[in-house]
C-alpha positions in Angstrom: -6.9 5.9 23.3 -3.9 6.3 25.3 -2.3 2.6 24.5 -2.9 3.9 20.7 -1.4 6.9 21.2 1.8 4.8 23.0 2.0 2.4 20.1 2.1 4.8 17.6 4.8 7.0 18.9 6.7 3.8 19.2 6.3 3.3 15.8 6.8 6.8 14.9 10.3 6.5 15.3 10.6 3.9 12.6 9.2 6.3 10.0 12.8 7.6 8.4 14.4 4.5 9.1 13.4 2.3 6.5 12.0 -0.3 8.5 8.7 -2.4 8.8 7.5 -4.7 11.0 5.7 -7.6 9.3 3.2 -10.4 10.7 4.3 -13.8 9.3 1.5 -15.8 8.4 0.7 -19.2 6.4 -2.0 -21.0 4.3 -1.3 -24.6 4.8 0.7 -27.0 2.6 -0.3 -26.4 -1.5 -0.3 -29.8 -2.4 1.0 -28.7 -6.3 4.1 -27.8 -4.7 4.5 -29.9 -1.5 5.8 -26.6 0.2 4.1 -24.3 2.7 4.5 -20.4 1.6 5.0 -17.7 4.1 3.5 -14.5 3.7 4.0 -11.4 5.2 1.6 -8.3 6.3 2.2 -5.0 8.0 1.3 -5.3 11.4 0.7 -1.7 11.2 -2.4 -3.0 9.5 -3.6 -5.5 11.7 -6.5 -5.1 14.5 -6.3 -9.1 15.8 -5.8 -12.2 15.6 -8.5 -14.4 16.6 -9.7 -18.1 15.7 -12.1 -18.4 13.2 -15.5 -17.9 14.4 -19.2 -18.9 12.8 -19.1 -17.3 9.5 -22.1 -16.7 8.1 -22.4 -17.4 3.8 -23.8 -14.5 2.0 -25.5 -14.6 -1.6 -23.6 -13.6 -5.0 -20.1 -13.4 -3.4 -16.9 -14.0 -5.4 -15.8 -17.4 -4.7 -12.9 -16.9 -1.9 -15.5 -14.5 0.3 -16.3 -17.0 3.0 -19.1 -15.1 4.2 -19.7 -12.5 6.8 -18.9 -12.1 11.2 -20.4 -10.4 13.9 -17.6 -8.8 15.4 -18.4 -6.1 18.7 -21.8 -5.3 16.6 -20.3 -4.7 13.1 -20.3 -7.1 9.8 -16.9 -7.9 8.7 -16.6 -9.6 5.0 -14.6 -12.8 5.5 -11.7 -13.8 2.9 -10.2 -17.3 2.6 -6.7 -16.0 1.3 -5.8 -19.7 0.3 -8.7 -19.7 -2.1 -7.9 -16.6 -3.6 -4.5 -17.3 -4.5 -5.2 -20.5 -5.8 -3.2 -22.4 -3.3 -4.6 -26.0 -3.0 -4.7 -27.2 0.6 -6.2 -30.0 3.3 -5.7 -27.8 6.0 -8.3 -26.0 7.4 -7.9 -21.9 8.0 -8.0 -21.8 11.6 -7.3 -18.3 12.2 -8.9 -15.2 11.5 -6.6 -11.9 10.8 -8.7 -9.1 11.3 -7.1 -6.0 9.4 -8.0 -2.2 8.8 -7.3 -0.6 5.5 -8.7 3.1 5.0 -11.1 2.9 7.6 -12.9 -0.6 6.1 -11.9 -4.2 8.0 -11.7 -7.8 7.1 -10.9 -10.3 8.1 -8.3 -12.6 6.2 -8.5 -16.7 7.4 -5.0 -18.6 7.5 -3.6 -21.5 8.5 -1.5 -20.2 11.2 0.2 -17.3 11.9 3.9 -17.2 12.9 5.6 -14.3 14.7 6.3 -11.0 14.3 9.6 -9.6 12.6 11.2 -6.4 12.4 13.0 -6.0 8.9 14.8 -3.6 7.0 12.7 -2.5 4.1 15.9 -2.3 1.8 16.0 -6.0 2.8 12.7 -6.7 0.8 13.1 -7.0 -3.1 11.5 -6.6 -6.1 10.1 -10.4 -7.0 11.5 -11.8 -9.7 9.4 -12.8 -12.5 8.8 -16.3 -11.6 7.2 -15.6 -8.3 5.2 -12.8 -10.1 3.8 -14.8 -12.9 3.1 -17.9 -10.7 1.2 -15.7 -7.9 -0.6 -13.7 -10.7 0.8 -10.5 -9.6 -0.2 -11.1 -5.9 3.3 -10.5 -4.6 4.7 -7.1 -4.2 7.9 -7.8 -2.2 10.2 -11.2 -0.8 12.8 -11.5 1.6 14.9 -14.3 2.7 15.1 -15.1 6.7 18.4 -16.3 8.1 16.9 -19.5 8.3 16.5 -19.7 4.5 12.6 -18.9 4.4 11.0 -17.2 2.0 8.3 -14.5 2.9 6.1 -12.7 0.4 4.5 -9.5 0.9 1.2 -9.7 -0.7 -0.9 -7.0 -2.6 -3.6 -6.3 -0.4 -4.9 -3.6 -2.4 -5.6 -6.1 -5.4 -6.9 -8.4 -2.9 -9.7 -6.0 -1.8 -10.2 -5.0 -5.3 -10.6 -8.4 -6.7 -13.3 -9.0 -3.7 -15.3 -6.1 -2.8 -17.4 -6.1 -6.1 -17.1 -2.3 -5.8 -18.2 -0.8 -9.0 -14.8 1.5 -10.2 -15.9 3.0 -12.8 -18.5 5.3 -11.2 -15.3 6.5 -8.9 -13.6 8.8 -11.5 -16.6 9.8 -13.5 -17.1 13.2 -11.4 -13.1 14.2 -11.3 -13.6 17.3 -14.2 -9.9 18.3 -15.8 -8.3 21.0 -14.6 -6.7 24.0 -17.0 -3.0 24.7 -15.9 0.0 22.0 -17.2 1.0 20.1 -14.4 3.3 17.0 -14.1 3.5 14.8 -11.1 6.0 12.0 -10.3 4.5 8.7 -8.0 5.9 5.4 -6.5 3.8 2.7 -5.6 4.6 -0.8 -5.0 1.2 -1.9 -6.2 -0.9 -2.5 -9.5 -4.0 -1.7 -8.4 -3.0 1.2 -6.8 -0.8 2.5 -10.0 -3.6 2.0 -12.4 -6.3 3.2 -10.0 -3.5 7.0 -9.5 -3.0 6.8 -13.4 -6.9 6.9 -14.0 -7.3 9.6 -11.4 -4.7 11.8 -13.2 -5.6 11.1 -17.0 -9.1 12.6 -15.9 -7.7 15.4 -14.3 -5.2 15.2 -17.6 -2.3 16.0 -16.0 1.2 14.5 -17.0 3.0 12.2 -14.7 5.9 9.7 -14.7 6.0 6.8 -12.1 8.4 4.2 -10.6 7.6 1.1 -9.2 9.1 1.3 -5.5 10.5 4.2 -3.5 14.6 3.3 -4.2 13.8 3.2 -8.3 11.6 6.8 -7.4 14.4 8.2 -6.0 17.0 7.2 -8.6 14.4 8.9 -11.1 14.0 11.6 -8.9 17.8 11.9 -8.8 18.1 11.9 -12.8 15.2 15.2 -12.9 17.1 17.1 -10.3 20.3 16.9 -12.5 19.0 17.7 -15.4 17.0 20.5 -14.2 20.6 21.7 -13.1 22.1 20.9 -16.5 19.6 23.6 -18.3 19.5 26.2 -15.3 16.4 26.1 -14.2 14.8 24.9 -10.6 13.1 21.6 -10.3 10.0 22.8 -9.2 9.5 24.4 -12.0 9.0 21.3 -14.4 8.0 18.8 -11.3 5.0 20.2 -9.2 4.0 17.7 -6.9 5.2 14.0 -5.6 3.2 11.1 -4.3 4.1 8.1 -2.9 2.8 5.0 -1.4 4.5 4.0 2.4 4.7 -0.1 2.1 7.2 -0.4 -0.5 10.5 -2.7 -1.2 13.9 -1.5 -1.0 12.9 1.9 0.1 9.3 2.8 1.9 7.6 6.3 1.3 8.9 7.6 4.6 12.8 7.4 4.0 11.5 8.0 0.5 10.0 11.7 2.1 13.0 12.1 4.7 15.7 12.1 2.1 13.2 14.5 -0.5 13.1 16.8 2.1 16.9 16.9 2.9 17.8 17.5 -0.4 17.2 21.6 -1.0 17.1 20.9 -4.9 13.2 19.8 -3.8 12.6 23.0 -2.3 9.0 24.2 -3.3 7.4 20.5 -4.3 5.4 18.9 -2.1 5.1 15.4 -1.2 1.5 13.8 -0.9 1.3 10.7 1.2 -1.0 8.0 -0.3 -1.6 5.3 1.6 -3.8 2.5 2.9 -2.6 2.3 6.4 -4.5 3.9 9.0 -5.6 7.6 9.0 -4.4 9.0 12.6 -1.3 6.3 12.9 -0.1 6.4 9.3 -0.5 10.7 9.5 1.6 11.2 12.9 4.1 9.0 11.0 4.4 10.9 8.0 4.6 14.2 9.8 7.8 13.1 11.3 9.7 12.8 8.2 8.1 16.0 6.6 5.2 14.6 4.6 2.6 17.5 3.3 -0.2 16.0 3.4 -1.7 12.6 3.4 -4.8 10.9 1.6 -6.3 7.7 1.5 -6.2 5.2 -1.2 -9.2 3.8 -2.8 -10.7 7.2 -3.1 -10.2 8.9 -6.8 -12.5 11.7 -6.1 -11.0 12.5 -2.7 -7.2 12.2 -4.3 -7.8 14.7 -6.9 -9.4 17.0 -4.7 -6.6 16.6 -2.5 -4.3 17.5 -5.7 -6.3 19.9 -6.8 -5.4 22.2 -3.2 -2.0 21.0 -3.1 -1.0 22.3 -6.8 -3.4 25.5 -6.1 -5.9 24.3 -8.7 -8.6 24.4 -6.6 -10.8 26.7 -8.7 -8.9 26.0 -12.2 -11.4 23.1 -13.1 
């Protein structure tokens, strides 16, 4: 417990800076292209990097679910990342990334994992439309090493949607509407994630606006607080809560927080972390930069009961 509690105040002091630090990894040569991709995760969400053990198949899996591990007594689900992003390859995945998102763990095979960078987040864009429509929506961020490389960030959430054969629909049918007119303002990086936060608040029916990353939240946030100025009235009075995803391009939810809570024209809203990164690491980090709370994604029910406290609705409903 102590070497946790060392690594995360070492990476507490990124939170506010706008950095990340990302495991390169890669899935072989595609022969379509004749190139090998680079991809990028947080390392914040990896447990280890092992080589690929026995895998064991398992019945009425989607095709790129390899099958099951054994690892220290537990089952892990195995992806084959190649095969789920349609890379064509000869090479065979010969490591095993074993990763945590809100308290479940996978493990991801690759051809080979690099190193380990540490990278501005303003450094990592938006990707353009090309890389988008050829990776089906997989990619939610590039960046460009000095050495010319290309690394993607890719959308774990819709990778774990797209394979865990969880059935959705049952997750929002118990979230009951709540009375009072509320609007809420989100940024997150990801799809899934979007549409699953949109669904959550259409059956709570409460309003909300969104952005795509934290730098285009705050530039919206920017526009509300001036025009709440324009009329005379306080921002909170129009804008009751904000929520926000951490792993985003151009600007991540922490320097997304720290400069929300600087600015004294957000006095009275709260900011909500959502997030898949780990509970204890990813809640230490967000108290540093004046996060409110925190929940984890993947959860409807537990987001808007979450909401629910935080905009004192608790017995509205």
């Amino acid at each position: 417990m102590s070497d946790l509690l060392k690594k995360i105040d070492a990476r507490t002091k990124l939170a506010g800076t706008n950095k990340l630090e990302i495991l390169l990894f890669t899935l072989g040569d595609d022969q379509r292209t004749g190139r090998k991709e680079v991809f990028g995760i947080n390392v914040f969400k990896v447990r280890e990097v092992m080589r690929t053990p026995e895998i064991t198949t398992a019945p009425e899996m989607p095709s790129s679910v390899e099958g099951m591990v054994s690892l220290r007594g537990a089952l892990v689900p195995v992806i084959d990342l190649a095969k789920y992003t349609g890379i064509v390859t000869q090479d065979k995945p010969e490591i095993m990334i074993i990763t945590e998102y809100n308290g479940h763990t996978q493990g991801f095979l690759v051809e080979g994992v690099d190193t380990i960078l540490r990278l501005d987040w303003s450094s990592m864009r938006v990707p353009p439309d090309m890389i988008t429509n050829r990776m089906a929506g997989l990619v939610t961020a590039v960046t460009e090493l000095e050495n010319g490389t290309l690394v993607m960030m890719m959308d774990v959430e819709k990778v774990l949607a797209e394979t865990c054969m969880m059935e959705e629909t049952q997750s929002y049918i118990a979230i009951e509407p709540v009375k009072e007119d509320r609007y809420i303002f989100f940024a997150d990086d990801s799809a899934v994630a979007r549409k699953q936060i949109e669904r959550t608040l259409d059956a709570m029916h409460i309003r909300y606006g969104s952005e795509m990353n934290g730098m285009r939240g705050w530039e919206t946030l920017q526009k509300m607080a001036q025009q709440a100025e324009a009329a005379g009235r306080k921002l909170n009075q129009d804008l009751h809560l904000i929520l926000t995803d951490v792993e985003m391009p151009e600007m991540d939810g922490y320097m997304l927080t720290k400069m929300i809570k600087e600015d004294g024209r957000f006095a009275g809203i709260p900011v909500l972390m959502h997030s898949s990164l780990s509970g204890m690491a990813n809640k230490k980090l967000g108290e540093s930069v004046g996060v409110d709370a925190y929940v984890s994604k993947d959860e409807p029910q537990k987001l808007a009961n979450k909401l629910k406290e935080m905009l004192f609705l608790d017995k509205a409903a």
